[in-house]
C-alpha positions as YAML, in Angstrom:
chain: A
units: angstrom
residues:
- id: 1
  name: UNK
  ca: [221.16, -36.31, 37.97]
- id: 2
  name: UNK
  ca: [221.41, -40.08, 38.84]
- id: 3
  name: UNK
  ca: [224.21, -41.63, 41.28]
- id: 4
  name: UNK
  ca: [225.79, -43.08, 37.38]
- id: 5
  name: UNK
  ca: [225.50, -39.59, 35.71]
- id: 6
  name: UNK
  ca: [227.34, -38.20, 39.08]
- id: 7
  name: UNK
  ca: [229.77, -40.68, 38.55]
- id: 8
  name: UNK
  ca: [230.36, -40.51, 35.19]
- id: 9
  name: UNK
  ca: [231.46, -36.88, 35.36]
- id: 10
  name: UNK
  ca: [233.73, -37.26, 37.94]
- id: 11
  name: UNK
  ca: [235.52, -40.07, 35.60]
- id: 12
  name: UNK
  ca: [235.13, -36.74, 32.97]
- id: 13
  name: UNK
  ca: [236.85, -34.75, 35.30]
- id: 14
  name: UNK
  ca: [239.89, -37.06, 36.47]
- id: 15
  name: UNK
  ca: [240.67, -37.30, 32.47]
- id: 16
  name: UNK
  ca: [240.41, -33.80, 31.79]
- id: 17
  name: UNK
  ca: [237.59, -34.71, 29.07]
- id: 18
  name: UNK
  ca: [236.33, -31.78, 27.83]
- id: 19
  name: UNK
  ca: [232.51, -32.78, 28.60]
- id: 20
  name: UNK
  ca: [232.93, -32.69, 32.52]
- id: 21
  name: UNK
  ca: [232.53, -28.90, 32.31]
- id: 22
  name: UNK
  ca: [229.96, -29.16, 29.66]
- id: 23
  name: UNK
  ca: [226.62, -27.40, 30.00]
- id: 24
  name: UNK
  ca: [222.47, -27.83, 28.18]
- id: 25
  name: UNK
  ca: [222.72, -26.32, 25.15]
- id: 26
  name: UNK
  ca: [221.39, -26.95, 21.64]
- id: 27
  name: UNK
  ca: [222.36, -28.39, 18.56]
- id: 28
  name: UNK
  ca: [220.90, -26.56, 14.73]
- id: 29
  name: UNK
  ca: [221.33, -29.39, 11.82]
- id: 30
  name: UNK
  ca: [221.91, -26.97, 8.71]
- id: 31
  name: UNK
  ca: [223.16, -29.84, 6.49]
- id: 32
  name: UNK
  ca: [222.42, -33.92, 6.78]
- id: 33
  name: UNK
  ca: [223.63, -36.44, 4.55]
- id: 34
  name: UNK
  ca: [220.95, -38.91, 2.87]
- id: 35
  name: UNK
  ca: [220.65, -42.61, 3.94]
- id: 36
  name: UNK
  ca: [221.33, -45.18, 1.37]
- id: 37
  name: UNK
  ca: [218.56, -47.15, -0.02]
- id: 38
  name: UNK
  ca: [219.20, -50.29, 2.29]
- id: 39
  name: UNK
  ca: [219.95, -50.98, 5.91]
- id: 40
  name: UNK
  ca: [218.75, -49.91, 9.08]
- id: 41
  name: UNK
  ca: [221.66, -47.78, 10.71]
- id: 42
  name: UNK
  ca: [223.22, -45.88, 8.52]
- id: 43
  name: UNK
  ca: [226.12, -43.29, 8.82]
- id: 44
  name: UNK
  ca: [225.21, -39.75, 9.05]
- id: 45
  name: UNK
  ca: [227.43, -36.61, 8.28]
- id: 46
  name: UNK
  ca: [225.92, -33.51, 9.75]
- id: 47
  name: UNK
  ca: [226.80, -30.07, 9.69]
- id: 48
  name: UNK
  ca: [225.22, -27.91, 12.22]
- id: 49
  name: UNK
  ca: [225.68, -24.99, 14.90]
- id: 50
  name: UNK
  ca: [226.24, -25.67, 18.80]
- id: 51
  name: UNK
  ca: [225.13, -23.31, 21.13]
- id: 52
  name: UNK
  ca: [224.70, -22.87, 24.79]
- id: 53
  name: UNK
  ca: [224.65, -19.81, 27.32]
- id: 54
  name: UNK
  ca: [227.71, -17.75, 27.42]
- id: 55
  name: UNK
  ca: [228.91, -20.45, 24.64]
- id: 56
  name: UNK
  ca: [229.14, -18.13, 20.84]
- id: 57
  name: UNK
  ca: [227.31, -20.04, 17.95]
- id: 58
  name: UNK
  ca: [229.75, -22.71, 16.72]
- id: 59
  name: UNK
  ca: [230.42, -24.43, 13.16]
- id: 60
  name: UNK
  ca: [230.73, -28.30, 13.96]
- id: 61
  name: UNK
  ca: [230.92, -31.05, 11.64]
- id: 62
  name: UNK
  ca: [229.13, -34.91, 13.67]
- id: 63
  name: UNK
  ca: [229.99, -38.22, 12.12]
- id: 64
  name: UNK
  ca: [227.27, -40.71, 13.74]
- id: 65
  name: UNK
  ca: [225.28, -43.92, 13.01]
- id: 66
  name: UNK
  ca: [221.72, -43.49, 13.68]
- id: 67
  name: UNK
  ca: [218.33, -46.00, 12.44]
- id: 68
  name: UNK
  ca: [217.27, -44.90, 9.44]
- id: 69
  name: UNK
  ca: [214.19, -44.56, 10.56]
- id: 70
  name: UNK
  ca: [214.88, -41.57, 13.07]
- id: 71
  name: UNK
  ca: [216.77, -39.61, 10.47]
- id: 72
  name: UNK
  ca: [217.33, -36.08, 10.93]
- id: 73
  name: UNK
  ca: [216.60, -33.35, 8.63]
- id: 74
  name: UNK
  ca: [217.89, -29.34, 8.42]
- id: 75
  name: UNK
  ca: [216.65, -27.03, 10.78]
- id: 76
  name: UNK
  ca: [215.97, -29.54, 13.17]
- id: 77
  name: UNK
  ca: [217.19, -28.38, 16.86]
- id: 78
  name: UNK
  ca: [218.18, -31.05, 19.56]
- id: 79
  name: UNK
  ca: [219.26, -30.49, 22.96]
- id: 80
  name: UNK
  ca: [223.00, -31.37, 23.28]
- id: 81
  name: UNK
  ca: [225.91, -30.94, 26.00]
- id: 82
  name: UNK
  ca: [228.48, -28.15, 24.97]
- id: 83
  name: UNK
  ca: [231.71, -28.04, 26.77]
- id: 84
  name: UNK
  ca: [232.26, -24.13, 26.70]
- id: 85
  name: UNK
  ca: [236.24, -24.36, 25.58]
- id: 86
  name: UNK
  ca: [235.99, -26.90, 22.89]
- id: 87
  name: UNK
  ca: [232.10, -26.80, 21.62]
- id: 88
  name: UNK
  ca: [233.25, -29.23, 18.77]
- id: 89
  name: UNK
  ca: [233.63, -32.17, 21.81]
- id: 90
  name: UNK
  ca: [229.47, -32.02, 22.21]
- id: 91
  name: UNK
  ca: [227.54, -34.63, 23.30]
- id: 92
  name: UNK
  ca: [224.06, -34.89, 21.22]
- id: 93
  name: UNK
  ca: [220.72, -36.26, 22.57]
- id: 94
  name: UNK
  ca: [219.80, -38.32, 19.67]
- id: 95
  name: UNK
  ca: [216.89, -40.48, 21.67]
- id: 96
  name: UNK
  ca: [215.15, -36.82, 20.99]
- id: 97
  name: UNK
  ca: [214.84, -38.08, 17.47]
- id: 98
  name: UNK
  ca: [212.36, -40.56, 18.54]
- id: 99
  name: UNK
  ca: [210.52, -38.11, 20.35]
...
């Protein structure tokens, strides 16, 4: 973890934001929304399940804007942050899409 990431959880911490305690988990996409025909970024609505250790399998429902071109599909898995008391508050790695 870099000197910024250090610092950026302490800022997490000082504002009680639910991602300072958060820990690696994962991220299953059960349901995606389709892109529309034109544009680049387009909004996403995802359903999917967040899990981490010691964290139980969680419902969530992420509103994002991605590049059409990375879109995600079901049953795709990508790691994510998952603050154990409020799993809904993840953080999502979506540079894995590019991967």
């Amino acid at each position: 973890m870099g000197e910024l990431d250090r610092a950026a959880r302490q800022l997490e911490k000082l504002l009680h934001d639910p991602l300072a305690t958060a820990i690696d988990g994962v991220v299953e996409l059960t349901a995606v929304s389709s892109p529309a025909p034109r544009g680049r970024y387009q909004e996403a609505t995802i359903e999917a399940v967040a899990s981490a250790p010691g964290v139980p399998p969680t419902p969530v429902t992420i509103t994002v804007v991605l590049p059409v071109r990375y879109w995600p599909a079901p049953g795709m898995r990508l790691p994510a942050l998952v603050p154990p008391t409020d799993p809904g508050a993840l953080e999502v790695d979506w540079e894995a899409l590019r991967r």
